[in-house]
Backbone bond lengths (Angstrom), bond angles and torsions (degrees), N, CA, C in turn:
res aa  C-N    CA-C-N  psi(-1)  N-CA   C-N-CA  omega(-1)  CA-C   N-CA-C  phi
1 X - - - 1.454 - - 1.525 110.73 -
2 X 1.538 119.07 -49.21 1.424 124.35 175.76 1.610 97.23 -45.49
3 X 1.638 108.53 -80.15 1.856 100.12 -153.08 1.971 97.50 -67.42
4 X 1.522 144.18 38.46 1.188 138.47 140.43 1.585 108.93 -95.18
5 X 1.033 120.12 -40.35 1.290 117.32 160.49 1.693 130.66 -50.68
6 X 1.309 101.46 -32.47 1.526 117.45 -172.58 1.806 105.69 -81.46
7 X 0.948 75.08 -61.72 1.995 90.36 157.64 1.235 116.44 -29.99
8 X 1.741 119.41 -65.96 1.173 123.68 -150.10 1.635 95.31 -80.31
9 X 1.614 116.37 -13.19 1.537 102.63 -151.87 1.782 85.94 -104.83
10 X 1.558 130.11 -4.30 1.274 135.31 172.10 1.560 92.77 -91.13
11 X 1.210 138.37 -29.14 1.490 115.32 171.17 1.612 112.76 -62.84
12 X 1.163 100.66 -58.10 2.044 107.37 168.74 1.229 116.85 -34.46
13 X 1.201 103.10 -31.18 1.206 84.70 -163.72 1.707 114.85 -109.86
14 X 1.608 128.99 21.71 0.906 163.56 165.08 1.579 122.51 -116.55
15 X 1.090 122.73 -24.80 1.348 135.83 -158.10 1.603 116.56 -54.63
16 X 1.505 113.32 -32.64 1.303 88.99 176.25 2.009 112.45 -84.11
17 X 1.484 103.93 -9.04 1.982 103.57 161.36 1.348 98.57 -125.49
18 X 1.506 106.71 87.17 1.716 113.45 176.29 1.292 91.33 -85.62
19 X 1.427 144.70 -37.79 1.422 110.04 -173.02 1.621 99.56 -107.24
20 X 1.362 139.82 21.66 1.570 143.15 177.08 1.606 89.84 -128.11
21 X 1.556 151.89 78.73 1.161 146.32 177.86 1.421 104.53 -61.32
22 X 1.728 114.45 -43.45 1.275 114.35 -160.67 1.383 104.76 -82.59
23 X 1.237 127.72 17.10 1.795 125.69 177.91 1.368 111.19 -94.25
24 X 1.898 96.03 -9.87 1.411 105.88 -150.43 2.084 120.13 -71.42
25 X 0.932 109.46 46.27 1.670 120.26 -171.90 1.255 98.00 23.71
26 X 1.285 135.96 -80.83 1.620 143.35 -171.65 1.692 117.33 -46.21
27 X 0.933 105.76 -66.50 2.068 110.41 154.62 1.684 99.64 -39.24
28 X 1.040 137.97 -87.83 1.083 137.34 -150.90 1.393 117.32 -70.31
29 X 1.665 105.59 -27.81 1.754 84.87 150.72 1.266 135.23 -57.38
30 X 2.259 114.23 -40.20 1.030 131.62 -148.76 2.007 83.11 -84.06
31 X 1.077 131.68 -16.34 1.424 113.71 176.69 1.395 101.74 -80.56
32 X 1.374 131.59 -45.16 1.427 123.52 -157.02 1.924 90.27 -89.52
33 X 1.067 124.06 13.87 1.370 95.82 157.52 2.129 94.91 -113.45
34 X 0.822 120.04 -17.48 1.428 132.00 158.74 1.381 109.49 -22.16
35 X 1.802 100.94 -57.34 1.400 100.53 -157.46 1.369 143.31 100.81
36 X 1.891 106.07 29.86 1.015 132.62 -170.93 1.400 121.16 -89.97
37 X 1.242 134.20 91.79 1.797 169.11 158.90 1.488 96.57 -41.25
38 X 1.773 102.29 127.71 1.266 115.25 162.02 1.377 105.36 -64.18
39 X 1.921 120.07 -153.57 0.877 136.88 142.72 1.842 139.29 -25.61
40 X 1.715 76.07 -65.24 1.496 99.35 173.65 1.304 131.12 -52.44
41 X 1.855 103.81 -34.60 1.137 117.09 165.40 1.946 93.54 109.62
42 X 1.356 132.15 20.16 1.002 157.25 -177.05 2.198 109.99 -100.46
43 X 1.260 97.10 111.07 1.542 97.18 167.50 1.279 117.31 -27.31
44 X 0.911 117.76 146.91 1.572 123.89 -177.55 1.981 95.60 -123.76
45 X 1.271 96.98 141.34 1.915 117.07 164.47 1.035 91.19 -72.81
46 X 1.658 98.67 168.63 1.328 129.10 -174.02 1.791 96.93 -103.78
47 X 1.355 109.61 4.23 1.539 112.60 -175.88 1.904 111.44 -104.72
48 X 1.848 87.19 -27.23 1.332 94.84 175.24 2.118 124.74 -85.47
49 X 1.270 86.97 5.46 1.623 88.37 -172.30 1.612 111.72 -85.92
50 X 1.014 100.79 122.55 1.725 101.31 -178.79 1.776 104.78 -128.21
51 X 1.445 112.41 -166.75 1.944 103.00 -160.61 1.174 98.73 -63.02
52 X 1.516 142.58 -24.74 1.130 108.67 -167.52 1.238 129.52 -107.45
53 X 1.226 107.57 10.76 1.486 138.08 167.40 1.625 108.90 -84.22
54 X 1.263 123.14 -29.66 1.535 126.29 -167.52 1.933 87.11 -92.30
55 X 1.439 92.20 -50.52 2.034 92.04 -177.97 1.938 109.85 -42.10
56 X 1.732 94.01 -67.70 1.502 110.05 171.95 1.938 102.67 -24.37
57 X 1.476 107.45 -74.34 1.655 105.03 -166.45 1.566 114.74 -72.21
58 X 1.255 141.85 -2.53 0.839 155.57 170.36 1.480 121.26 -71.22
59 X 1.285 104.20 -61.13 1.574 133.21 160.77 1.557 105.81 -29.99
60 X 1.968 83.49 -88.28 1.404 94.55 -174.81 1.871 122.42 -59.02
61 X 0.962 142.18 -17.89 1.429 150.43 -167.90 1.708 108.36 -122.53
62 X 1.241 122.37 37.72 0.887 125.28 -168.69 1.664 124.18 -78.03
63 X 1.734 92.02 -35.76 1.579 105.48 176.61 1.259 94.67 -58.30
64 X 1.771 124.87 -85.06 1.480 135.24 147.30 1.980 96.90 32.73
65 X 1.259 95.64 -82.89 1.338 101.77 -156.30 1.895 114.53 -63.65
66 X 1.362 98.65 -42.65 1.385 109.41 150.99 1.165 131.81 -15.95
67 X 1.330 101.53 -73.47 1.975 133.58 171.44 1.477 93.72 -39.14
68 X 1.504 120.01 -51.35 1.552 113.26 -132.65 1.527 86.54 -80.54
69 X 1.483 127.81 -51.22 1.475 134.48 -139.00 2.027 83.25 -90.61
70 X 1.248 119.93 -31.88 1.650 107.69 175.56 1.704 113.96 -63.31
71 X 1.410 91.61 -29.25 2.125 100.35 170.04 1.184 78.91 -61.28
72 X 1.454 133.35 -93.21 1.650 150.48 -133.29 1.385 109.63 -35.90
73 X 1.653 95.54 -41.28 1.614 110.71 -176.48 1.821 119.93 -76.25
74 X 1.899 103.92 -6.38 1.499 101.46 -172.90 1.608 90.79 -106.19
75 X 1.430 114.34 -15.52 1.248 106.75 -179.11 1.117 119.26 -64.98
76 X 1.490 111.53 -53.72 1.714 135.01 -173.48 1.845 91.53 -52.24
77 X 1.247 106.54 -42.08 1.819 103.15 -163.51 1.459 95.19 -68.29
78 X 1.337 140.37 -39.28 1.204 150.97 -165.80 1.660 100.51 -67.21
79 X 0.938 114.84 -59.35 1.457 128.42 176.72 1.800 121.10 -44.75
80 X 1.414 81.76 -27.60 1.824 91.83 -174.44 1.185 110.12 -56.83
C-alpha cells in the first residue's frame, strides 16, 4: 500500500512530463536547489538539466528520494 501511494504522489508530481520528467519545471527546480554538480563538480541550472542529468541524480540519490515521497505519503495522509 505504502510504495502505491509513493508512486501515485511521484506521478503528481511529474504528470504534466510523465514520460520527459526532466522537462518537468518543478523537478528541475527541486534538483538545482538540491544541488546537482556536473562532471566538473560545478552547480548545474535548472535550464541545464537534461535525461541524463535527471537519470545521473535519480540513480545516485535514490534512498534520498525514497525518504522524500514516504514524508509526501505522511503528509498527503495528514491532509485527509
Amino acid at each position: 500500500m505504502l510504495w502505491c501511494r509513493m508512486c501515485w504522489i511521484a506521478l503528481r508530481l511529474c504528470w504534466p512530463h510523465l514520460l520527459t520528467p526532466w522537462r518537468s519545471p518543478l523537478l528541475r527546480w527541486r534538483m538545482e536547489t538540491y544541488g546537482v554538480v556536473d562532471e566538473r563538480g560545478a552547480l548545474t541550472s535548472a535550464q541545464a538539466i537534461d535525461a541524463g542529468t535527471f537519470l545521473r541524480f535519480v540513480l545516485r540519490n535514490r534512498l534520498a528520494l525514497g525518504r522524500f515521497l514516504r514524508w509526501a505519503v505522511e503528509l498527503d495522509s495528514l491532509a485527509r
